[in-house]
C-alpha positions in Angstrom: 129.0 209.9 59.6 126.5 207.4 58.5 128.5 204.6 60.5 128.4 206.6 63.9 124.5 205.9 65.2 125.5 202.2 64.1 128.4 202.0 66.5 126.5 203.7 69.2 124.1 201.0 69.0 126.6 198.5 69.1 128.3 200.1 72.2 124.8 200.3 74.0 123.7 196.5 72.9 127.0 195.3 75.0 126.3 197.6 77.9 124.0 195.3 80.8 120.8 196.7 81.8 121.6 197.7 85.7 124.3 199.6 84.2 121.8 201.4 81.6 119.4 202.6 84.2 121.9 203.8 86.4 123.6 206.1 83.5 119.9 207.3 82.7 119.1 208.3 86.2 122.2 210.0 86.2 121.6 211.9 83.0 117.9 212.8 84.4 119.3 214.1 87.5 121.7 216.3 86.0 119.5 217.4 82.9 117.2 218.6 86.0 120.0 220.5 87.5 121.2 222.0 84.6 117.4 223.3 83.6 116.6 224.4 86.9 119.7 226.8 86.5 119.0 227.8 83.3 115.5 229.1 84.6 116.7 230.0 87.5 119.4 232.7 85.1 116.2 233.5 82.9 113.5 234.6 85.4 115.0 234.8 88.7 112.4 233.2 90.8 113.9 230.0 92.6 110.7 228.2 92.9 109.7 228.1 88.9 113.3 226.7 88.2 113.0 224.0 91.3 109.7 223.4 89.7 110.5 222.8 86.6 113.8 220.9 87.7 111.4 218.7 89.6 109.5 217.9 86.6 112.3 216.8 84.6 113.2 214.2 87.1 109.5 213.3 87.5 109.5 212.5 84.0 112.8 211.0 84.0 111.5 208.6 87.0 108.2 207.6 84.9 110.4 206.5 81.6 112.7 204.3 84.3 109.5 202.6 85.4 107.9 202.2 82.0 111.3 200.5 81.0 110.8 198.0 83.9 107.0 197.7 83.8 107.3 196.9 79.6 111.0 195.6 78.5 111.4 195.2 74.5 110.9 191.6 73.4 114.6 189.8 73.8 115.8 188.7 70.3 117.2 184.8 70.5 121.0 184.7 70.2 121.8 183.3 66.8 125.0 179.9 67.0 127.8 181.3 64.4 127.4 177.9 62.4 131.4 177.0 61.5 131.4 174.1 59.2 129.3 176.2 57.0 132.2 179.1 57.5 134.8 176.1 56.7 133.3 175.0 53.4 132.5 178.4 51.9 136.3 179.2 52.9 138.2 175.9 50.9 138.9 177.9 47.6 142.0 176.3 47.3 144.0 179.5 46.8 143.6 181.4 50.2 144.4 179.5 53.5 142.2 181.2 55.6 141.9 181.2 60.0 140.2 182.7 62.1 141.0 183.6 66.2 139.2 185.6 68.5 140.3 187.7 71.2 141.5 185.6 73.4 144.0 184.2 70.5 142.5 180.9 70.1 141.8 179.6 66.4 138.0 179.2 65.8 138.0 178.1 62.2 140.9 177.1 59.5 140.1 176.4 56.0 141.5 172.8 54.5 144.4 174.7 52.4 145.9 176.1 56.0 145.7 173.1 57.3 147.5 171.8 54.4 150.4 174.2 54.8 150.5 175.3 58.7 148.7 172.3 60.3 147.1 173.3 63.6 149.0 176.2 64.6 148.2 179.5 65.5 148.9 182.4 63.0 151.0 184.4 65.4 153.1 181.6 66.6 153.8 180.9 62.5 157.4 180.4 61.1 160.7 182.8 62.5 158.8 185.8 61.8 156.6 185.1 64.5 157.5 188.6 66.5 156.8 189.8 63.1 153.1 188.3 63.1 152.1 189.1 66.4 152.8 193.2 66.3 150.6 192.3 62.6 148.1 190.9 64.7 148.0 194.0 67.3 147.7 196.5 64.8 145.1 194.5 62.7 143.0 194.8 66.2 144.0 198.4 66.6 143.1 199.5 63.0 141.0 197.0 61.9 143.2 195.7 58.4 146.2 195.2 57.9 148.3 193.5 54.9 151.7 192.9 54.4 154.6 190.2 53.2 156.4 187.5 54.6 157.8 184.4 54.6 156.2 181.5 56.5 157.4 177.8 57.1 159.8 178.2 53.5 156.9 179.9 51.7 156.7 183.4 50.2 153.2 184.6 51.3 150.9 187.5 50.9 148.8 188.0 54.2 145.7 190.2 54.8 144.4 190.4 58.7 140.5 191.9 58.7 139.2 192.5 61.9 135.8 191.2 61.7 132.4 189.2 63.4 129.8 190.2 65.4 131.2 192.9 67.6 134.3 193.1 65.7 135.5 190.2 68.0 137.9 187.9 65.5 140.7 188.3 63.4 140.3 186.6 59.9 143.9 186.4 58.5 144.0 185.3 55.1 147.0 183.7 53.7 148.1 183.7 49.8 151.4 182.1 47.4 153.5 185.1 46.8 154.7 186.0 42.8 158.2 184.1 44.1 156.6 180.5 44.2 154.9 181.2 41.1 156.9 183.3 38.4 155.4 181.6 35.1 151.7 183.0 36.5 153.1 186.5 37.2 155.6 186.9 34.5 152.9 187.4 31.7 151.3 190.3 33.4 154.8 191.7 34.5 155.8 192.0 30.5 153.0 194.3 29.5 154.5 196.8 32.4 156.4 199.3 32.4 159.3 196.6 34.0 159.6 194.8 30.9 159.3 197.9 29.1 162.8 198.6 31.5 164.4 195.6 30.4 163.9 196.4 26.7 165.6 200.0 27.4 168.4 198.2 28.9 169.2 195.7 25.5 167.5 192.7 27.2 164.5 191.0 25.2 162.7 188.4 27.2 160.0 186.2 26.1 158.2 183.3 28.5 157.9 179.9 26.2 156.1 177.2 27.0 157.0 173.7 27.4 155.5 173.0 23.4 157.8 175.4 22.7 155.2 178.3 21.6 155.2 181.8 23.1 153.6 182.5 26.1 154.6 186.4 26.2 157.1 188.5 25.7 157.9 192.6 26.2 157.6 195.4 23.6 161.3 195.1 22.6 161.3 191.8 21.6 158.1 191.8 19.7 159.4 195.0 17.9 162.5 192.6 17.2 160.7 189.5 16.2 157.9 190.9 14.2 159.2 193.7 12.7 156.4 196.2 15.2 155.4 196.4 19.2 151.6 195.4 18.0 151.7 192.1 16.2 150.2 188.5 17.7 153.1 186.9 19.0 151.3 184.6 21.9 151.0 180.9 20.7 153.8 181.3 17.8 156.3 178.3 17.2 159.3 180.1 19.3 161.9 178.3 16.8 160.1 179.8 13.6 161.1 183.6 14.9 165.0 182.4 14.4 167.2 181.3 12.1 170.7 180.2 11.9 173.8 180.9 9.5 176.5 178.6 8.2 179.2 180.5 11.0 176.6 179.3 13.7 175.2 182.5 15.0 171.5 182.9 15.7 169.8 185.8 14.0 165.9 187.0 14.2 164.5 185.5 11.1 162.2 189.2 9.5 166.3 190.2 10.3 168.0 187.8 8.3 171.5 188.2 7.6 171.7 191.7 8.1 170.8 191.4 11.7 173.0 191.4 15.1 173.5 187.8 16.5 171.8 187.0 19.3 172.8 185.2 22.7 170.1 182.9 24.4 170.0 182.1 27.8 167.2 180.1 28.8 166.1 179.4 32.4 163.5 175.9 33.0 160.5 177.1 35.4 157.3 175.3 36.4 159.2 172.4 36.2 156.6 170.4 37.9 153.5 171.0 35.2 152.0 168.3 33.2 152.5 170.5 29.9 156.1 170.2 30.2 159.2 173.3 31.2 158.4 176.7 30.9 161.2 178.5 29.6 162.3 182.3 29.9 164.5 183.1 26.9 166.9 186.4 27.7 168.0 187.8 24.1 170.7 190.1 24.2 172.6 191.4 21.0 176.4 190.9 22.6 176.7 187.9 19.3 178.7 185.7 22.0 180.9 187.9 23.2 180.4 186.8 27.0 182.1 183.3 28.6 181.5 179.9 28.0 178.9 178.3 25.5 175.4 178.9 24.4 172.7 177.1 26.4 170.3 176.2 23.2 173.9 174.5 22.2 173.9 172.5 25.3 170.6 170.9 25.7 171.4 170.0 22.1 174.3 167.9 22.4 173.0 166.6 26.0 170.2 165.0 23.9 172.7 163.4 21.4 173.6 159.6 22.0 177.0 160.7 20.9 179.5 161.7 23.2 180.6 165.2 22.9 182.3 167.8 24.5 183.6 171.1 24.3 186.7 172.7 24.6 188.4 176.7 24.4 191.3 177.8 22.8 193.7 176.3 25.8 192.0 173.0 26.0 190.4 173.3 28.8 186.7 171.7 29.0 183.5 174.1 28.9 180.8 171.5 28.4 180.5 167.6 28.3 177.4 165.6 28.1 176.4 162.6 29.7 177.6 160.1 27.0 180.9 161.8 26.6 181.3 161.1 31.1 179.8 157.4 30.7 182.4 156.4 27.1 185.1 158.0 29.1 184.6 156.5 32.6 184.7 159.3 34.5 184.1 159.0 38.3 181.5 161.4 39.8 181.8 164.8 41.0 185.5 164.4 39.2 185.0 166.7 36.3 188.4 166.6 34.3 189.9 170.2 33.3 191.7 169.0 30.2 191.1 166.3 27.8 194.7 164.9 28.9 193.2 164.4 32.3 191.4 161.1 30.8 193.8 159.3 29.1 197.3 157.5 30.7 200.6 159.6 30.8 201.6 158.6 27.8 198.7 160.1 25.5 198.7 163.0 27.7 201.2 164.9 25.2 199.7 163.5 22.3 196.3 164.8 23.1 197.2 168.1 24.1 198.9 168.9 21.0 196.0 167.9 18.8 193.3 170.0 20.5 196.0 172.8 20.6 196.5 172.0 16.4 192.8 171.6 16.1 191.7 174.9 17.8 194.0 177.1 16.1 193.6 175.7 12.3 191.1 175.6 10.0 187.3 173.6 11.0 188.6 170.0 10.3 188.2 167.0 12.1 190.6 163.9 12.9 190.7 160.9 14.8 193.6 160.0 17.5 193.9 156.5 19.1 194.2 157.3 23.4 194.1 154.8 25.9 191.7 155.5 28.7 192.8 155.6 32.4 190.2 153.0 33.1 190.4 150.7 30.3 194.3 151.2 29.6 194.2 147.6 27.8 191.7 148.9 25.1 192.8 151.9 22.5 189.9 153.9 21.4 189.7 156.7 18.8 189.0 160.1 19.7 187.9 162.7 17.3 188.7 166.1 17.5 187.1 168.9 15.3 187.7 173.0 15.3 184.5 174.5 16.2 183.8 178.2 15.1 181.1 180.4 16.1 180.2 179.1 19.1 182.3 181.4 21.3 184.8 180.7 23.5 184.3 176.9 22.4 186.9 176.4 19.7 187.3 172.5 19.8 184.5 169.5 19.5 185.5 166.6 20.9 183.7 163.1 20.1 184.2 159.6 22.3 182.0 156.7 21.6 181.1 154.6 24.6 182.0 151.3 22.7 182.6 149.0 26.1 180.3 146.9 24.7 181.6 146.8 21.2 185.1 146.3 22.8 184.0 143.5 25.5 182.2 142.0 21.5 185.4 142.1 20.1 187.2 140.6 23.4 185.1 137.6 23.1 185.1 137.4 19.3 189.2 137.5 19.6 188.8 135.0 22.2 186.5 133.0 20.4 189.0 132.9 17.3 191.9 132.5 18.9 190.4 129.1 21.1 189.5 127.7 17.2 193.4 128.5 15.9 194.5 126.3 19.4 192.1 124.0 19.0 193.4 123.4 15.0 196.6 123.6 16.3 196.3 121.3 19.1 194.5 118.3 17.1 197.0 119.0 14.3 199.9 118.1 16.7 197.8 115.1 18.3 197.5 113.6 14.9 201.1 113.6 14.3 202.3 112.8 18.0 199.4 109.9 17.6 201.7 108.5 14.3 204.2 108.6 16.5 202.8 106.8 19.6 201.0 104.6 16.9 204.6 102.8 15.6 206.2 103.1 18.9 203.3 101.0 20.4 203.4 98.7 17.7 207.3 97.6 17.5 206.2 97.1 21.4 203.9 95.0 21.1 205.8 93.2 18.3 208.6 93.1 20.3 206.8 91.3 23.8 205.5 88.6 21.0 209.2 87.1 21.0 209.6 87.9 24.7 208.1 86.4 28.0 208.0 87.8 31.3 211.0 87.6 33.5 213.2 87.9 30.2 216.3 90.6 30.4 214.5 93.1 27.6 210.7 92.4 28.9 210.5 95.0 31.4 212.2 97.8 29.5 209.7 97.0 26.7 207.0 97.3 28.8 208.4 100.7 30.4 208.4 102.1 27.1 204.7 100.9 26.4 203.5 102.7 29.4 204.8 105.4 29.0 204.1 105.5 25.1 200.4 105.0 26.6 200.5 108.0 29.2 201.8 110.1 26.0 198.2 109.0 24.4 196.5 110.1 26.8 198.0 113.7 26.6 196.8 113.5 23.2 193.0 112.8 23.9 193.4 115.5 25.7 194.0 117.6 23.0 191.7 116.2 20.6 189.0 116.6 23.5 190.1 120.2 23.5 189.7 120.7 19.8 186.5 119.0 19.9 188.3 116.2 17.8 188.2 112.7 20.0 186.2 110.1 19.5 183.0 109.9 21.4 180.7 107.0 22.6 176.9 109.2 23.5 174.4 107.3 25.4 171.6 108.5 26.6 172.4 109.0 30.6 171.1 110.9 33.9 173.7 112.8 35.3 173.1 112.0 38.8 173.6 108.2 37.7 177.2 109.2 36.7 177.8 110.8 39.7 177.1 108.3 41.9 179.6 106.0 39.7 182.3 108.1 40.7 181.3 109.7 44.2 183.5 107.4 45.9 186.5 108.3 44.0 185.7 111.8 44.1 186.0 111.5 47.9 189.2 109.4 47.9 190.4 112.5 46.2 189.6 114.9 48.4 190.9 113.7 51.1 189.5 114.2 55.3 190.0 117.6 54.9 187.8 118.8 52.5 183.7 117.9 52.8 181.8 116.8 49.2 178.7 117.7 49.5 176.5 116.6 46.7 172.6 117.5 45.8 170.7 116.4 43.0 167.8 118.3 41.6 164.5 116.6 40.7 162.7 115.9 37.5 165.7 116.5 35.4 166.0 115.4 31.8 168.1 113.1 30.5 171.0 113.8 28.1 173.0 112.4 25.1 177.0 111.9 26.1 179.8 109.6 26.5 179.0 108.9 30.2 183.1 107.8 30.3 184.1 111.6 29.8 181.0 113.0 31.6 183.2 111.2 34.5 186.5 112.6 33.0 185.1 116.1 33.4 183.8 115.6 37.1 186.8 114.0 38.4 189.1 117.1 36.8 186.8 119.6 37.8 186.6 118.1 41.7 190.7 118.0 41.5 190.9 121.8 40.5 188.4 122.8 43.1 190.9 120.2 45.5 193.5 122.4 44.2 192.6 126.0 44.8 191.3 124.8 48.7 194.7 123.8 49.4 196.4 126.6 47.6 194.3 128.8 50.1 196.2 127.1 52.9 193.1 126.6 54.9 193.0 123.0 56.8 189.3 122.5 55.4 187.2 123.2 52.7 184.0 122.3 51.2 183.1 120.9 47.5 179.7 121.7 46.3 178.2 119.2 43.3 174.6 119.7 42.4 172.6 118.7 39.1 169.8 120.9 38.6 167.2 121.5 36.2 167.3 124.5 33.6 164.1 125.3 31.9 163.6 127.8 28.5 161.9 130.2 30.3 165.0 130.4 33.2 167.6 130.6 30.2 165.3 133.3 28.6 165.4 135.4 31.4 169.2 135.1 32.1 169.5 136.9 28.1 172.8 135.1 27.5 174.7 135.9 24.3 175.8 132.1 24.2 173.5 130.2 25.9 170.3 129.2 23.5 167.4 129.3 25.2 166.4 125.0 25.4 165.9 122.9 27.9 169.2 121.9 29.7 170.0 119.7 33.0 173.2 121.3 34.2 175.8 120.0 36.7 177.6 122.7 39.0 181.2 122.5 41.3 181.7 125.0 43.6 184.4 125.5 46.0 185.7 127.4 49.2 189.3 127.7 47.6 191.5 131.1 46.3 189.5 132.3 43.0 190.7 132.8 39.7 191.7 136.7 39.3 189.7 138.2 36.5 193.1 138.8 34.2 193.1 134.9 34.2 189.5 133.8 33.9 189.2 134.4 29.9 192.5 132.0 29.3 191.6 128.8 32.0 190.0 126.9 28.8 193.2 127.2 27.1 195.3 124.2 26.2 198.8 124.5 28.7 197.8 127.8 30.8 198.2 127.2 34.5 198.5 129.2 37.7 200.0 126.6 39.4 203.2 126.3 40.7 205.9 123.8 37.7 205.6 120.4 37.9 202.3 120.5 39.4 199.8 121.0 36.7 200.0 120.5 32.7 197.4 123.1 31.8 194.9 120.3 29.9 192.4 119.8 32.8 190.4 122.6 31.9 190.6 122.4 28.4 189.7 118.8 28.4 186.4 119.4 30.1 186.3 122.4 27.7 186.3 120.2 24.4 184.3 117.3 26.2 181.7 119.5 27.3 181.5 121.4 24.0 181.9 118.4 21.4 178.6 116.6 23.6 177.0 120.0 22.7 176.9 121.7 26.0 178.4 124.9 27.7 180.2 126.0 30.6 181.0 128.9 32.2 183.1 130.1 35.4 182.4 132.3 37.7 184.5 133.5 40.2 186.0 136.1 43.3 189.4 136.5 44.3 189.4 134.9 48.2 185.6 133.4 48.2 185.2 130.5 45.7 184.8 129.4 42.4 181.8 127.7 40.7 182.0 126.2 37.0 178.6 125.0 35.5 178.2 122.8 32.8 174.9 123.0 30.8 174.0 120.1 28.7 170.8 120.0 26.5 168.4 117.4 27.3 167.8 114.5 25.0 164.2 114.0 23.8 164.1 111.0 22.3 160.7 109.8 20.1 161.1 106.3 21.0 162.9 104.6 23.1 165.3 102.1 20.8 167.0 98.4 22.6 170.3 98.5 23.9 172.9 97.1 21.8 174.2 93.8 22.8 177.6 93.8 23.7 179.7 91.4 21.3 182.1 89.5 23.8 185.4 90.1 22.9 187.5 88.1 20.6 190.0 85.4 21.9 193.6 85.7 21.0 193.4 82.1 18.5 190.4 84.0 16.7 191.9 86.9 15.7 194.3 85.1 12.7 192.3 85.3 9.2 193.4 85.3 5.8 192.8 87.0 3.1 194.6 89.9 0.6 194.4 93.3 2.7 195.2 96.7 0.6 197.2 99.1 3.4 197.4 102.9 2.6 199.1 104.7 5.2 201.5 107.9 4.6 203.3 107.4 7.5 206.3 104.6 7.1 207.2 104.3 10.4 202.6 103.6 11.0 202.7 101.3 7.4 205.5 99.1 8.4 204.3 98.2 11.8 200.7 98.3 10.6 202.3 95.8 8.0 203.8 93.7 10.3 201.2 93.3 12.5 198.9 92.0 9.5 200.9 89.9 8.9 201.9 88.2 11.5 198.1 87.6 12.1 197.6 85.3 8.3 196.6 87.9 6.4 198.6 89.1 2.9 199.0 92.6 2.8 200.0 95.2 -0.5 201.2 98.6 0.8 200.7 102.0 -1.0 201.9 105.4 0.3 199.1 107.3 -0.9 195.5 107.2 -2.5 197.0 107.1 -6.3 199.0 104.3 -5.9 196.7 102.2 -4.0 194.1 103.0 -7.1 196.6 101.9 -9.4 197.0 98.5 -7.2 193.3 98.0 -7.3 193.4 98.4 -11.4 195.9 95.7 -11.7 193.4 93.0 -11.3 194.2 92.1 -7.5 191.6 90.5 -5.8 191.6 92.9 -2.7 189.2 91.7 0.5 189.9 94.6 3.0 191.1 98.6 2.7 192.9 99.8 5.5 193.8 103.3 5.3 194.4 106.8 6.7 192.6 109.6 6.6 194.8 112.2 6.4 197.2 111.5 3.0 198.7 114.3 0.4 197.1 114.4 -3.1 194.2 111.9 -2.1 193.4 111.6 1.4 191.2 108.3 2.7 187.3 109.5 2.1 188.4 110.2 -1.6 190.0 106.8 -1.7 187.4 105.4 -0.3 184.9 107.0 -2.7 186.1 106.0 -6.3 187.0 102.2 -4.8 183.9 102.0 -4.3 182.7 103.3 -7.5 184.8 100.0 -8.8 184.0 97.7 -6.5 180.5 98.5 -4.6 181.1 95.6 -2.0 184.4 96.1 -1.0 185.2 97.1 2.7 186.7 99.6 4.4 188.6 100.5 7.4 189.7 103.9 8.4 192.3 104.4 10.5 192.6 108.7 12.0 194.3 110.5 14.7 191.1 112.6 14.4 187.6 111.6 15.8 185.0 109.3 14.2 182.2 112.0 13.9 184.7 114.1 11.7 184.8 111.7 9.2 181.3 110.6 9.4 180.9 114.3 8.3 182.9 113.5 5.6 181.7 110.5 4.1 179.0 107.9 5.7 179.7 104.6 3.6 178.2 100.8 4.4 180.6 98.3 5.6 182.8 100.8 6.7 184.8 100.8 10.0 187.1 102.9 12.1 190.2 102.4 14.4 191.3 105.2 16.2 195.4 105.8 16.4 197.5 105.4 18.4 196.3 101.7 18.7 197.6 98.5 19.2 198.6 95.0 17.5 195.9 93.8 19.0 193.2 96.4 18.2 194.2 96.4 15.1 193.6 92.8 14.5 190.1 92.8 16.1 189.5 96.1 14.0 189.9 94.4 10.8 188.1 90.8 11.6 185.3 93.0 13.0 185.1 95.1 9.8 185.7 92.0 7.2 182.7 90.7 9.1 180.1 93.5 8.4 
């Protein structure tokens, strides 16, 4: 009632003045008619009611032209000021707008321009048929307030009629309980809804991402705390439980008198800085349901170990993330039994274990299966009975050791180039006895013959190719790192250029060198003789796989290039050290090495190439080369694209730089006869005889001895001796020893070694003064010039 003069006024404030005056005469005139009959009824005398309807409109006339003559004061028209309607409106929880009648939008708040951008409420989302019969009505009734869903969000929206005149629509829009279940849940326990879920056997608790309790209903309160009125908000969730030896979970004020509990736990909020909220559903079934228990789960997803879980017929239930990575399998391709991993011929062998394993006692064993991706490399799987965790009866445990295995790959590797190298420098010593007395009866035997004689070119035949055999066998003692070495300090683009024009003579037309030299590169410390040695075989290989490719041209790439500590750092190789190193790299356009082949290249008498075409000591020679001169090399390659083998070799920083050594011009045949008693110690008859021989035949006297104790007991008889010649490798007492307690006897006395093996090893061994070396097999001549040189130090 109190509202009614307040609407009248607001009816006649929107009514125009011409209009007003015109219902006012109106009224006058027919309250004057009306009166005038009234009187008229009461007295019966026409002219009193005419007369008193007269006066009515006479007054009615007057108040017309007082209206004109004085109009109220007009009131100024006050500017609705919207920015100031904007800011007062960004709450940040309500997106708020605002049309008028006409359905244009007069005003949005920040937050609805967030969500709904610049478009009208009524032409929101696919309920827009919806919104615009909500929009009628809120015009119609003034409020209205309902649900919906608008542009993928679950909204609560209020429309209020409002303004001056009632002439807009202020629609206000909020986040339904659906986008935000953690804020409502709280308020929803204390209800009688979670009241509903207790009477149904569910207890339901909302725990926060520190794990405390949030809330929780009556039930499970009653459950955890013994009654419905304890302080359970902000409790350690964990503490309320406990656990038994069988596995099930029991409420701790329970203990083991209690049902076992099921968990199921559901992550919300997932986006908060304060971590997962979690709703935990508590039921008292003790695992009678499918599958596994959640809490179980997210344990064994956090493990490093891989594990998985298996029921009574093998099939999987649960596998974590290490368990898929160890045993390589593909995604979206979960297997459905632990036999689907492994090749066919585990299959059975699995299967029967789980089977054993889930039906026996709780005991745990390990079975060696081959992966379908790694069928090369046995790993152990262990399988374990699992009991109270319900309907998984089996555990099973894979380590992801790929890199352990691809360890033990290069450690086997590793070993098993040392046991070739040993035994290819073992068979290089012997084969060099051999070539030693063969060369030698050769070159005795051309002393009594001259060129153009019957013999002399069968003789020389047999040298040569007694000297091709030698060189097989430097290759083997370069493999095994055992040769003998001449370092000089050298720039590798110097020896490059010393053999670029062979390099392209082996090519060929066909195939382009292209060579590029990096710039300030350091120098290094090798034999420059089989730095060339390891260019020229790497160049022919790389000639080799172009034309096994078939294609009528290819390209050779040689660069040097510089390798600083901080590039080696970052590369975090297992076998490179990190040091300064100037490297030298061949790259080629040929066939690739497959990837079964690329760990056995290096090895001594491996080839892919077709018989008669290759002896397998190319790559090993560079191998021992590069490695004895301290460097490394690796290959890397792709089946159809190429292949690129880089040699690293650490630079050489020397304090001071020291003379060259003057070359002694070599000896002339007259000057290589001497005299003098020479002791020879060599194992080998075949060597000692032509050793022997050779002495001889050059003035000096020579005693023999077989071994180290019988040339000692020659040097006790009283012999003047002026030169030792002997072997390095003897039974009972090899040469160093020898050499040792001669010269505990006879400080001045020289030596000269004579080894199949290199120099370095036996300056390892013993480092004496005036003490020379002659590598076998060697010549007459050689060994002539070997001794003179030696008597003279």
């Amino acid at each position: 009632m109190n509202a009614a003069p307040a609407q009248l006024a607001k009816i006649a404030a929107r009514i125009p003045a011409q209009t007003a005056d015109r219902l006012v005469g109106a009224a006058v005139a027919g309250g004057a008619i009306l009166s005038g009959w009234i009187v008229f009824k009461a007295v019966g005398q026409p002219a009193i009611a005419a007369a008193f309807g007269g006066t009515v409109i006479a007054l009615g006339v007057l108040l017309l032209l007082a209206r004109h003559l004085y109009p109220p004061p007009a009131r100024a028209e006050r500017m609705t000021d919207w920015a100031l309607v904007r800011d007062a409106a960004d709450n940040g929880e309500t997106a708020l707008a605002v049309i008028d009648r006409n359905g244009r939008l007069v005003c949005t708040n920040a937050l609805y321009d967030q969500w709904f951008g610049s478009a009208v409420p009524t032409d929101l989302g696919a309920e827009r048929a919806d919104l615009v019969g909500a929009g009628r009505a809120a015009w119609r009734d003034g409020h209205l307030a309902l649900t919906a869903r608008i542009a993928t969000r679950n909204v609560t929206l209020d429309i209020a009629r409002s303004g001056q005149g009632d002439d807009c629509l202020v629609w206000r829009f909020r986040e339904g309980v659906e986008g935000n279940p953690a804020a409502a849940l709280p308020a929803l326990l204390d209800t009688g809804w979670g009241d509903r879920l207790g009477a149904a056997g569910i207890m339901i608790a909302l725990i926060g991402g520190e794990g405390r309790v949030r809330a929780a209903n009556r039930v499970m309160i009653l459950r955890a705390t013994g009654r419905t009125d304890a302080p359970i908000a902000g409790r350690d969730f964990v503490t309320l439980l406990t656990s038994s030896s069988d596995g099930a979970i029991r409420f701790a004020q329970e203990g083991l008198t209690g049902l076992p509990l099921r968990l199921l736990q559901i992550p919300l909020d997932t986006g908060r800085e304060d971590g997962d909220r979690i709703i935990v559903l508590i039921d008292d079934e003790g695992g009678s349901g499918t599958g596994t228990d959640v809490p179980l789960q997210m344990l064994l997803s956090m493990l490093p170990l891989g594990l998985a879980l298996a029921d009574r017929d093998g099939r999987f239930l649960y596998l974590n993330d290490a368990f898929v990575r160890a045993a390589g399998v593909a995604p979206n391709a979960t297997p459905v039994y632990p036999g689907d991993l492994v090749i066919r011929e585990d299959k059975a062998a699995v299967a029967d274990a789980v089977r054993r394993f889930a039906n026996g006692q709780a005991v745990s064993g390990d079975i060696a299966v081959r992966l379908k991706d790694r069928p090369d490399d046995p790993v152990a799987l262990t399988i374990a009975g699992a009991r109270g965790l319900g309907e998984a009866a089996v555990l099973l445990s894979l380590k992801d050791n790929s890199e352990e295995s691809k360890l033990q790959r290069q450690v086997a590797q590793a070993t098993k180039m040392q046991a070739v190298g040993q035994l290819a420098g073992g068979v290089a010593h012997d084969f060099n006895n051999i070539l030693t007395g063969i060369l030698g009866h050769c070159d005795l035997m051309l002393m009594r013959h001259t060129p153009g004689d019957s013999d002399y070119d069968d003789i020389q035949q047999i040298r040569n190719n007694s000297n091709r055999a030698a060189g097989l066998t430097r290759q083997l003692l370069a493999f095994s790192r055992q040769q003998t070495l001449r370092p000089q300090v050298l720039q590798l683009p110097d020896v490059v250029s010393e053999v670029s024009n062979l390099l392209q003579r082996l090519l060929g037309e066909t195939v382009d060198l292209v060579i590029n030299h990096g710039r300030a590169l350091g120098a290094v410390r090798a034999d420059p003789g089989q730095i060339e040695q390891v260019i020229v075989n790497l160049v022919v290989n790389a000639r080799d796989a172009i034309q096994a490719k078939g294609d009528k041209a290819g390209k050779v790439t040689l660069k040097t290039y510089r390798v600083t500590a901080d590039e080696v750092r970052k590369l975090d190789s297992d076998f490179l050290p990190v040091a300064d190193y100037t490297a030298l790299s061949v790259s080629d356009t040929g066939t690739g090495i497959a990837p079964e082949n690329l760990s056995k290249i290096f090895e001594p008498f491996f080839t892919t190439k077709d018989v008669g075409k290759g002896t397998g000591l190319g790559l090993s020679t560079v191998y021992g080369i590069v490695k004895q001169s301290g460097g490394f090399i690796f290959a890397d390659s792709e089946l159809g694209q190429g292949t690129t083998f880089s040699v690293f070799l650490p630079v050489h920083f020397e304090a001071e730089a020291k003379p060259a050594p003057v070359a002694t011009p070599a000896a002339k045949p007259a000057e290589l006869w001497g005299t003098g008693t020479i002791l020879l110690v060599e194992d080998e008859d075949m060597v000692r005889a032509v050793a022997e021989r050779a002495l001889v035949r050059h003035g000096y006297t020579v005693l023999t001895a077989a071994h180290g104790e019988e040339a000692m007991a020659i040097l006790g008889t009283g012999t003047k001796i002026d030169l030792i010649v002997s072997d390095v490798v003897m039974p009972t007492m090899d040469g160093p020893t020898l050499g040792r307690a001669a010269r505990a006897e006879f400080p001045d006395l020289p030596i000269l070694f004579m080894s199949g093996y290199a120099e370095e090893q036996l300056r390892k061994t013993i480092d004496l003064d005036r003490m020379g070396f002659i590598p076998k097999p060697f010549s007459v001549k050689a060994l002539a010039e070997a001794v003179q040189a030696t008597l003279a130090l």
